[in-house]
C-alpha positions in Angstrom: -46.0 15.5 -115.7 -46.1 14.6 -119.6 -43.7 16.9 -120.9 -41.3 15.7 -117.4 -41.6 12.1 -119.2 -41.3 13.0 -122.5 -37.6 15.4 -121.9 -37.0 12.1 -119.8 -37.5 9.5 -122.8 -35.7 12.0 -124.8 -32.6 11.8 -122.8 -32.8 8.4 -121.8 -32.8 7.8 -126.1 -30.4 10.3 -126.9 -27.8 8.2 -124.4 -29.0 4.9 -125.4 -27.7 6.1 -129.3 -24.8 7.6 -128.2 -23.7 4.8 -126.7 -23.9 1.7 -129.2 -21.7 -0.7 -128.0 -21.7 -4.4 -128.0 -21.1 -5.3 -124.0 -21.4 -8.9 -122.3 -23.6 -8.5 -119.5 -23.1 -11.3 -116.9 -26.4 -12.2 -114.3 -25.7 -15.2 -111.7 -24.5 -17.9 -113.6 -25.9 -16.8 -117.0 -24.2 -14.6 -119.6 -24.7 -12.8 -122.6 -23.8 -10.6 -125.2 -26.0 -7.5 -126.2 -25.9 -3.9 -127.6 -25.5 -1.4 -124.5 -29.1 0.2 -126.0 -30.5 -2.7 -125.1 -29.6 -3.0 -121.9 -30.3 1.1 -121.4 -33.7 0.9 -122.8 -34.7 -2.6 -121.1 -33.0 -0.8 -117.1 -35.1 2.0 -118.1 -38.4 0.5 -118.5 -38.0 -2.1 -115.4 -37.6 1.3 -113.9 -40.5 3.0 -114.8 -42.8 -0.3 -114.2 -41.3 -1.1 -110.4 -42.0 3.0 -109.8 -45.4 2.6 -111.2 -46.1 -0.5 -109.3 -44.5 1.1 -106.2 -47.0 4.0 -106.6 -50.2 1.8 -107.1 -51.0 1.4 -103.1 -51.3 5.2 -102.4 -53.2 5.5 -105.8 -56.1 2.5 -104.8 -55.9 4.4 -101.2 -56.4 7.7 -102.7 -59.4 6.7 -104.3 -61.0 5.3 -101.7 -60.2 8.1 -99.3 -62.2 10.2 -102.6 -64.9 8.0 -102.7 -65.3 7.5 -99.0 -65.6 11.8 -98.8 -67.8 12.2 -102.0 -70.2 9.9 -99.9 -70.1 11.6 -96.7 -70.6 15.2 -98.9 -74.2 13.4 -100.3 -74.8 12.5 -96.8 -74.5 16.2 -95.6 -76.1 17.7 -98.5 -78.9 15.5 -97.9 -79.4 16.2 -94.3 -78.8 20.2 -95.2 -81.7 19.7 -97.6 -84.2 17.9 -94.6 -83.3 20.4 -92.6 -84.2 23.4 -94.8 -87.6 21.9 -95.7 -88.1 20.7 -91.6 -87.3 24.5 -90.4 -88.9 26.3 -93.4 -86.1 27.9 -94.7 -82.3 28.6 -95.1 -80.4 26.6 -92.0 -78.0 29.3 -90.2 -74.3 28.8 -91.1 -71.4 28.0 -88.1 -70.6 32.0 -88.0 -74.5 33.0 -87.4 -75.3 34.6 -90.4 -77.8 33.4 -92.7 -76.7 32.9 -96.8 
């Protein structure tokens, strides 16, 4: 995923410098005149932070869903355990056979 963002940065730059040219870029009623790196480099990272903000729901849900299943895998291992020390010895697995 790094070296994906670094080519990306890489051409993103390359084009920016290529392309140095003073344009007027217009918004609503407001206008301005800037060098077209500028405008590359600033449309680049307003793209990078939406898609990173756009991605931070699944990444909080993700992590819950983690520590939701790391809890329920102590709970297991924990009732595994009482039941080896109830029965006296290794608990029989689904298939029948004994570890």
């Amino acid at each position: 995923m790094l070296i994906l963002l670094v080519v990306l940065l890489t051409l993103v730059a390359t084009f920016a410098l290529q392309n140095p040219g003073i344009i007027v870029v217009r918004f609503l009623t407001v206008s301005g005149s800037t060098s077209l790196l500028v405008v590359i480099v600033l449309s680049f990272g307003t793209g990078v932070l939406v898609g990173a903000l756009a991605g931070l729901p699944g990444f909080f849900r993700r992590r819950k869903e983690i520590a939701a299943a790391s809890r329920r895998i102590r709970e297991l291992e924990t009732e595994v355990g009482n039941l080896k020390k109830k029965t006296g010895g290794p608990v029989p697995s689904a298939s029948g056979a004994i570890p």
